[in-house]
C-alpha positions as CSV (number, residue, x, y, z in Angstrom):
1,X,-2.4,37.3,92.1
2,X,-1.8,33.6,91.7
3,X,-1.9,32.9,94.9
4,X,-5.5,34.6,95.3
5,X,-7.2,32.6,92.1
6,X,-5.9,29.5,93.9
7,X,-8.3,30.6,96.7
8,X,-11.1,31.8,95.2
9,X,-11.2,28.8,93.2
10,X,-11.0,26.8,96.6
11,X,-13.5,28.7,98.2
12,X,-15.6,28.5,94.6
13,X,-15.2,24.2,95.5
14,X,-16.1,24.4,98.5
15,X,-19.3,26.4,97.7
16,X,-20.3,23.6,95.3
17,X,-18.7,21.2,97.6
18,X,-22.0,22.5,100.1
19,X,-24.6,23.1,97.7
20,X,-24.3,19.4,96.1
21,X,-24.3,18.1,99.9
22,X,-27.7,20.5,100.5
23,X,-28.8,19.0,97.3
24,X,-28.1,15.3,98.7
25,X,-29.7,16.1,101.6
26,X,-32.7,17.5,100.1
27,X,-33.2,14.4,98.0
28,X,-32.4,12.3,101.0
29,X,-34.9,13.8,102.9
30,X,-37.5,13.9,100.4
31,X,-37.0,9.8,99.4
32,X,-37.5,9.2,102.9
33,X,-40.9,11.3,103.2
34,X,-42.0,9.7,100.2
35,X,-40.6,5.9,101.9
36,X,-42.5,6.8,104.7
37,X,-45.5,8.0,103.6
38,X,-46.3,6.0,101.1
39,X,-45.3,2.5,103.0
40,X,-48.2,0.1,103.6
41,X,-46.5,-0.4,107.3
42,X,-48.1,1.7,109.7
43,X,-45.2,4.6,111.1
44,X,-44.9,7.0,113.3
45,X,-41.6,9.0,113.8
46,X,-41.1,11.1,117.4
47,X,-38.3,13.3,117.2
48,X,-36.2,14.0,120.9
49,X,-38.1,17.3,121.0
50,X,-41.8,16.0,121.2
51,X,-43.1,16.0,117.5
52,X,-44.9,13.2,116.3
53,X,-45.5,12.5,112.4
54,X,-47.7,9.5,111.4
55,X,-48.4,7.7,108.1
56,X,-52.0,7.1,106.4
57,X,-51.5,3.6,107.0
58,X,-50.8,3.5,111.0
59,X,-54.1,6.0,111.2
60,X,-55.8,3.5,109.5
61,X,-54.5,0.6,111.3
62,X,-55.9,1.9,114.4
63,X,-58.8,3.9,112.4
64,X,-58.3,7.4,113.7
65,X,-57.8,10.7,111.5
66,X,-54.0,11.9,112.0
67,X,-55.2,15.0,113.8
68,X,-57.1,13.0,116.9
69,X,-53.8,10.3,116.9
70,X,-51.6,13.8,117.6
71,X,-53.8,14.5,120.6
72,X,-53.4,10.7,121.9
73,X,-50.0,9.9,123.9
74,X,-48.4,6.3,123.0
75,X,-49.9,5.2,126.6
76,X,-53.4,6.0,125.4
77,X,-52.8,4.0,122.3
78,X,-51.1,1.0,123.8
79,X,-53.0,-1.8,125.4
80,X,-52.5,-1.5,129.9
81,X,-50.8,-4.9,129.2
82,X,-48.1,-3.8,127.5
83,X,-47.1,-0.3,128.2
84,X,-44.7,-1.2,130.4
85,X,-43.2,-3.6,128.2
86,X,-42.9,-1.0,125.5
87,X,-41.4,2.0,128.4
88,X,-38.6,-0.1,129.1
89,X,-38.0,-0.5,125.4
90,X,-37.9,3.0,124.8
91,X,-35.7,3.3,127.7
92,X,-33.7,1.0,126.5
93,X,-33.8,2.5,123.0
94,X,-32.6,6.4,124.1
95,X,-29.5,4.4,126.8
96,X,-28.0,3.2,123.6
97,X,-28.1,-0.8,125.4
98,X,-30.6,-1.9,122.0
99,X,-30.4,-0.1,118.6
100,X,-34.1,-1.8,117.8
101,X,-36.6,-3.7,119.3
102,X,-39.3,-6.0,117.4
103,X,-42.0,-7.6,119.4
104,X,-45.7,-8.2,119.4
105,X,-47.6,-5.8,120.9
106,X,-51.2,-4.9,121.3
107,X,-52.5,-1.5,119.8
108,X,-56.0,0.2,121.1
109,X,-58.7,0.7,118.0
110,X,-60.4,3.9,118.2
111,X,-63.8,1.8,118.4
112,X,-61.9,0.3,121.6
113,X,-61.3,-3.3,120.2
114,X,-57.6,-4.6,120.4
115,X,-55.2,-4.5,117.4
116,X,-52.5,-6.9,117.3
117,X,-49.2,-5.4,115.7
118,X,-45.5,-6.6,114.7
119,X,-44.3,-3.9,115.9
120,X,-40.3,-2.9,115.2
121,X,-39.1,0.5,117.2
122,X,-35.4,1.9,116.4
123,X,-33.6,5.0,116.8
124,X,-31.8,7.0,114.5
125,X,-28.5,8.8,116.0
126,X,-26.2,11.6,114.3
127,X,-22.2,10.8,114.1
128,X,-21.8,11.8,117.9
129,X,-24.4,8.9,118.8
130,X,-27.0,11.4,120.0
131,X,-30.6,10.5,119.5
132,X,-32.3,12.0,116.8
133,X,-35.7,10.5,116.2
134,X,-37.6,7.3,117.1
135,X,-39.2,5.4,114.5
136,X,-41.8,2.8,114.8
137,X,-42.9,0.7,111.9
138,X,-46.0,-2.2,113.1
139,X,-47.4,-4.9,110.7
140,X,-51.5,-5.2,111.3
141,X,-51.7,-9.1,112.4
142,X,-54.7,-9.3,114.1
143,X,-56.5,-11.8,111.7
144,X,-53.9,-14.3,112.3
145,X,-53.7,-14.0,115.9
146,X,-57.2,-14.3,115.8
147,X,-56.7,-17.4,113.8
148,X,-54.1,-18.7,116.2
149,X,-56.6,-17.9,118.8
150,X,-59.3,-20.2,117.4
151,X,-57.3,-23.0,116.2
152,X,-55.7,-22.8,119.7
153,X,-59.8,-23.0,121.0
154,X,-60.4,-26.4,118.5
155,X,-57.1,-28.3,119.9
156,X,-58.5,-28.0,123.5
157,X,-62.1,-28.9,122.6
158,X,-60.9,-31.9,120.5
159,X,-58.2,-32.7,123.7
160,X,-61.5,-32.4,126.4
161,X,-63.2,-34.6,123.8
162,X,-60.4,-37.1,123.7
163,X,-60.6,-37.4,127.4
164,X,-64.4,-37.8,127.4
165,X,-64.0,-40.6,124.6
166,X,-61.5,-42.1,126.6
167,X,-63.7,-42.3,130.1
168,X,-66.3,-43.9,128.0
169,X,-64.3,-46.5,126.8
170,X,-63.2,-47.1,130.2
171,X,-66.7,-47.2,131.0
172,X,-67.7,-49.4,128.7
173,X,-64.7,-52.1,129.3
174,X,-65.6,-51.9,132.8
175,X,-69.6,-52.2,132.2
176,X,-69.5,-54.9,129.3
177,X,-66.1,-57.3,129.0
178,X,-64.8,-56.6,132.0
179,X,-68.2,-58.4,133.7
180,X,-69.3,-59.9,131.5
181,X,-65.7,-62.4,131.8
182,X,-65.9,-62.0,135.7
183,X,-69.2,-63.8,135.1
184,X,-67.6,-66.7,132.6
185,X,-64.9,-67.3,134.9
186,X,-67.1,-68.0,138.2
187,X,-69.0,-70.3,135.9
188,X,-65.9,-72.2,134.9
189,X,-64.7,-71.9,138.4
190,X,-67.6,-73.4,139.6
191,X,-67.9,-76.2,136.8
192,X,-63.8,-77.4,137.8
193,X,-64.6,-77.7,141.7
194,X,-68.0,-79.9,140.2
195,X,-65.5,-81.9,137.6
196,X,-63.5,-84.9,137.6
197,X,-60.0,-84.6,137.4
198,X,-59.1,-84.2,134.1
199,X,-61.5,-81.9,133.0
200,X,-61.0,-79.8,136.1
201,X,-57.5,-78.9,135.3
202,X,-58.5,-77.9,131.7
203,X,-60.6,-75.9,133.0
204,X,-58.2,-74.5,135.6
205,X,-56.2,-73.3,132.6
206,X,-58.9,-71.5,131.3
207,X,-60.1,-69.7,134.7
208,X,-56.2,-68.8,134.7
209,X,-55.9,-67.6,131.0
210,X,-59.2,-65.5,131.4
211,X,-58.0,-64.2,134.8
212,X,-54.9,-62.9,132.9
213,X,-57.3,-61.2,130.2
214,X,-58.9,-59.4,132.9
215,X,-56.0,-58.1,134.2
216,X,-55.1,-56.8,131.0
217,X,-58.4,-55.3,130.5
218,X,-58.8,-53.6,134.0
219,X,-54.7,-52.1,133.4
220,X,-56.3,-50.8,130.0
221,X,-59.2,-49.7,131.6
222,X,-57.4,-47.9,134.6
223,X,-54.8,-46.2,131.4
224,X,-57.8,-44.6,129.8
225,X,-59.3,-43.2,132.7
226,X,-58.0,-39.4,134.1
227,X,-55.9,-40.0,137.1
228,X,-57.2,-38.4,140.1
229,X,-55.2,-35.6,140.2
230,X,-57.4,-33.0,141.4
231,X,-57.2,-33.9,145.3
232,X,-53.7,-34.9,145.6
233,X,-51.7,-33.4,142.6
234,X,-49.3,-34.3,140.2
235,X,-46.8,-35.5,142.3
236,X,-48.8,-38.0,143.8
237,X,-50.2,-39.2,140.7
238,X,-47.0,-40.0,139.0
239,X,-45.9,-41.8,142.3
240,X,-49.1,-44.1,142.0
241,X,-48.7,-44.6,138.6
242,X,-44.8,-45.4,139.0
243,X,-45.7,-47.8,141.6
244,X,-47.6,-49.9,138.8
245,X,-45.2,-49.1,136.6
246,X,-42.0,-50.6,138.3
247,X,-44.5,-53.9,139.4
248,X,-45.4,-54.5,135.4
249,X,-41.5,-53.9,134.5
250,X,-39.2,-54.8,137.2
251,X,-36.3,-54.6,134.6
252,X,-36.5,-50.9,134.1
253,X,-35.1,-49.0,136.6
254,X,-37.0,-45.6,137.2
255,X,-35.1,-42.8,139.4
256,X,-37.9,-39.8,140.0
257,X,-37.0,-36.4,141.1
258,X,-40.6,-34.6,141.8
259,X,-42.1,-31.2,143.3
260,X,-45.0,-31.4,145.6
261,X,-47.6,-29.4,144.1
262,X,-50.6,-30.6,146.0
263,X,-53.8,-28.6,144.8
264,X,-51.0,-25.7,143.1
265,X,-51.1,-26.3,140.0
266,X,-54.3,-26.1,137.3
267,X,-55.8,-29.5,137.1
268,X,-55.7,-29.2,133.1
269,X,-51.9,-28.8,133.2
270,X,-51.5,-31.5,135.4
271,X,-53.6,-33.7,133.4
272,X,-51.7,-33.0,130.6
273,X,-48.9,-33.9,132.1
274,X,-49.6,-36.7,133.3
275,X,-50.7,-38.1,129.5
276,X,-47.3,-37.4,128.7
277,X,-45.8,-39.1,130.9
278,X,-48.0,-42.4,130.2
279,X,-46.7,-41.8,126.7
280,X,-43.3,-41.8,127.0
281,X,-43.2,-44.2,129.5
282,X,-45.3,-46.5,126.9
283,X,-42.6,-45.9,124.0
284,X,-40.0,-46.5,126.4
285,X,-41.4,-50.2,127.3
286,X,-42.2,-50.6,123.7
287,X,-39.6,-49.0,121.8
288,X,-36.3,-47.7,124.0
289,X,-34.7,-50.9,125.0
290,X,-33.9,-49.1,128.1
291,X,-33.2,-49.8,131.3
292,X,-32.9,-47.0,133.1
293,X,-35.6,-43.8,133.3
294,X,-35.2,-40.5,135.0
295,X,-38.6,-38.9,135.6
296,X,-38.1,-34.5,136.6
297,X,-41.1,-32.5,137.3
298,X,-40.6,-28.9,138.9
299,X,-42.8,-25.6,138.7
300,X,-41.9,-21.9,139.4
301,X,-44.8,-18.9,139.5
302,X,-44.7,-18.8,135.5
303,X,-44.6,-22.0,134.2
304,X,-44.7,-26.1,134.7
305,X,-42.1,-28.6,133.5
306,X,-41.5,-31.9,132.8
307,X,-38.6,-34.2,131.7
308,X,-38.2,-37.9,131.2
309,X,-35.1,-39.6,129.9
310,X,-34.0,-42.9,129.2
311,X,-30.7,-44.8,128.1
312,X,-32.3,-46.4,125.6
313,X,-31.5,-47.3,122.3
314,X,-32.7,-43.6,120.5
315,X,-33.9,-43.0,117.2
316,X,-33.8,-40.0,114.1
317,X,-36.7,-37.0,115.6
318,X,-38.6,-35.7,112.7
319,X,-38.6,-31.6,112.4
320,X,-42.4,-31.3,113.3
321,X,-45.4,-33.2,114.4
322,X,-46.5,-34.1,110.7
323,X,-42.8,-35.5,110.0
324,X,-43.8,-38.0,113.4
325,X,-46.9,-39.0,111.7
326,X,-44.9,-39.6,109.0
327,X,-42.1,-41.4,111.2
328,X,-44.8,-44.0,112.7
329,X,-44.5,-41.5,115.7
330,X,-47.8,-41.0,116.8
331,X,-47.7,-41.0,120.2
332,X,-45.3,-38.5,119.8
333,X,-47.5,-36.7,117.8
334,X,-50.4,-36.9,119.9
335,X,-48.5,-35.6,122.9
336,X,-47.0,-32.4,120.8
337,X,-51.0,-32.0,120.0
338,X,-51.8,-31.9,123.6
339,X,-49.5,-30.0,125.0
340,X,-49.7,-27.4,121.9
341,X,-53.2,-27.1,122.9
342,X,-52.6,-26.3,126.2
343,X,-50.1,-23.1,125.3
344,X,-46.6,-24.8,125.9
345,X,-44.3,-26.3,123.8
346,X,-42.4,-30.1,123.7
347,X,-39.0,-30.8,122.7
348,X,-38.0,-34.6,121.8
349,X,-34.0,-35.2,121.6
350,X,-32.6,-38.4,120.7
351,X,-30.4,-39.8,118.0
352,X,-30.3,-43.2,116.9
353,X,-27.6,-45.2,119.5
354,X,-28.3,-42.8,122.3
355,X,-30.5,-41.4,125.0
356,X,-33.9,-39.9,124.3
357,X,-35.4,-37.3,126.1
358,X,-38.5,-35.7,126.5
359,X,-39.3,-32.2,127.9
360,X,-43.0,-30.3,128.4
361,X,-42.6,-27.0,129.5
362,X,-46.4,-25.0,130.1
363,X,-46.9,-21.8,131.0
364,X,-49.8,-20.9,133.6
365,X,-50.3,-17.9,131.6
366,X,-51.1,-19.2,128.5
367,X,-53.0,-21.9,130.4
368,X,-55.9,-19.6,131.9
369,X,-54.0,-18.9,134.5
């Protein structure tokens, strides 16, 4: 008799054992109904046999009732661009190689216009590790990639502005100064062959000083003006421009490791390459101490690049473009400016005591491509 109250009362713990477990599960379940729901993200949960549940906010991310999203595959919602990306997540997701995935990715409105999402996708597994359900959670961002998207459009207006104002200038040394000084110094030149000897080589001096102002003038002149890049290409460019560069510092050495890319490459990349290079080449004369540059320039299919070092004397680099303001950096600035605007990215690393070095890397993609 004992021995059977021990197991009824075993059996009786075991019951309760279950029902407070149904109980837990009950509650779990309905605290994640309620999470998901009520959640300002936009969700949708697919389970491994084909049912889809979505929240109120995903339908009205993408403005359709609940009952026309469950007659719309994920394909039909996802922009052509980036189903593929989002397969080979989901493929990746069910193998078991990525637990989650967060990206941004471009949704389909029901009045056809493109919603830009943060999008996160994971999948939930029982004990065993087999899949279960895949959940999807996305973050409307559209306004700020909108917002990207026109700042992005101001930087390149203000950088073809900056080139314009730049060609005028030229222009105008060229127009004005330039012969205006070419005019002065025939007059002088003509007054020393007409002068006695004294006076002639006063004003030899002055034919010679004004001849060096000129030269300064045209070099400034020549700086401002876009290179002509679109016939022969980058390549060629910088081995002009290095040409001029090794004659007006003999002391620098300048080792150059270049791709030919001839007509390949858009010519608003390789101008704005090219300004960064007559950048850092200008804080290297002015700032680096150096005596030594290495000049890299190499492309693939995807993107552009661009390195120049120096071993010069280095200095602290500032987190961000506004720190180099801050820093007295502004060509530095100016060159992060340019090459933001064009969809790429620049990385400055130096300390003070060592090396600097400056790398532009722009992808055709981003550059209306």
């Amino acid at each position: 008799l004992q021995v059977a109250g021990q197991t009824r009362v075993a059996l009786l713990e075991k019951i309760e054992d279950h029902r407070r477990s149904e109980q837990a599960l009950r509650t779990s379940e309905a605290r994640f109904r309620h999470i998901f729901e009520t959640s300002p993200l936009g969700k949708v949960l697919v389970t491994m046999d084909g049912d889809v549940q979505f929240n109120e906010a995903f339908c009205e991310i993408l403005g359709y009732p609940e009952a026309e999203l469950r007659a719309k595959s994920w394909r039909e919602l996802t922009h052509p661009d980036d189903v593929a990306a989002t397969e080979d997540v989901i493929q990746r997701l069910l193998q078991g190689s990525i637990s989650s995935s967060r990206s941004e990715k471009r949704y389909i409105h029901k009045d056809g216009s493109v919603v830009w999402a943060d999008t996160t996708i994971g999948v939930a597994r029982d004990a065993g590790g087999k899949a279960l359900y895949i959940l999807t959670a996305i973050i409307d961002i559209t306004a700020r990639k909108q917002a990207d998207a026109a700042v992005l459009d101001l930087k390149q207006h203000l950088q073809r502005n900056i080139e314009m104002e730049r060609l005028r200038l030229a222009q105008d040394l060229h127009d004005v100064p330039i012969q205006e000084l070419f005019g002065v110094m025939y007059e002088l030149e003509q007054l020393r062959l007409e002068s006695g000897e004294s006076i002639a080589a006063v004003l030899g001096e002055s034919v010679e000083h004004l001849q060096k102002t000129l030269n300064m003038l045209r070099s400034t002149a020549s700086e401002l003006r876009p290179p002509a890049l679109s016939r022969f290409g980058l390549e060629k460019a910088v081995r002009s421009y290095i040409g001029d560069f090794r004659e007006k510092n003999p002391h620098i050495r300048v080792r150059l490791s270049l791709a030919p890319d001839s007509q390949l490459l858009p010519e608003d990349i390789r101008l704005v390459l090219f300004r960064v290079l007559q950048e850092s080449l200008s804080n290297v004369v002015r700032h680096a101490a150096a005596t030594e540059v290495h000049l890299r320039f190499n492309f693939d299919a995807e993107e552009a690049r661009l390195e120049i070092s120096d071993n010069g004397k280095g200095f602290s680099v500032p987190g961000d473009w506004v720190g180099l303001v801050r820093a007295g950096h502004y060509g530095l600035a100016g060159m992060s400016e340019r090459v933001s605007a064009a969809g790429g990215t620049l990385a400055v690393g130096s300390s003070p005591g060592s090396s600097t070095t400056v790398c532009v890397a722009i992808p055709y993609s981003l550059a209306g491509v």
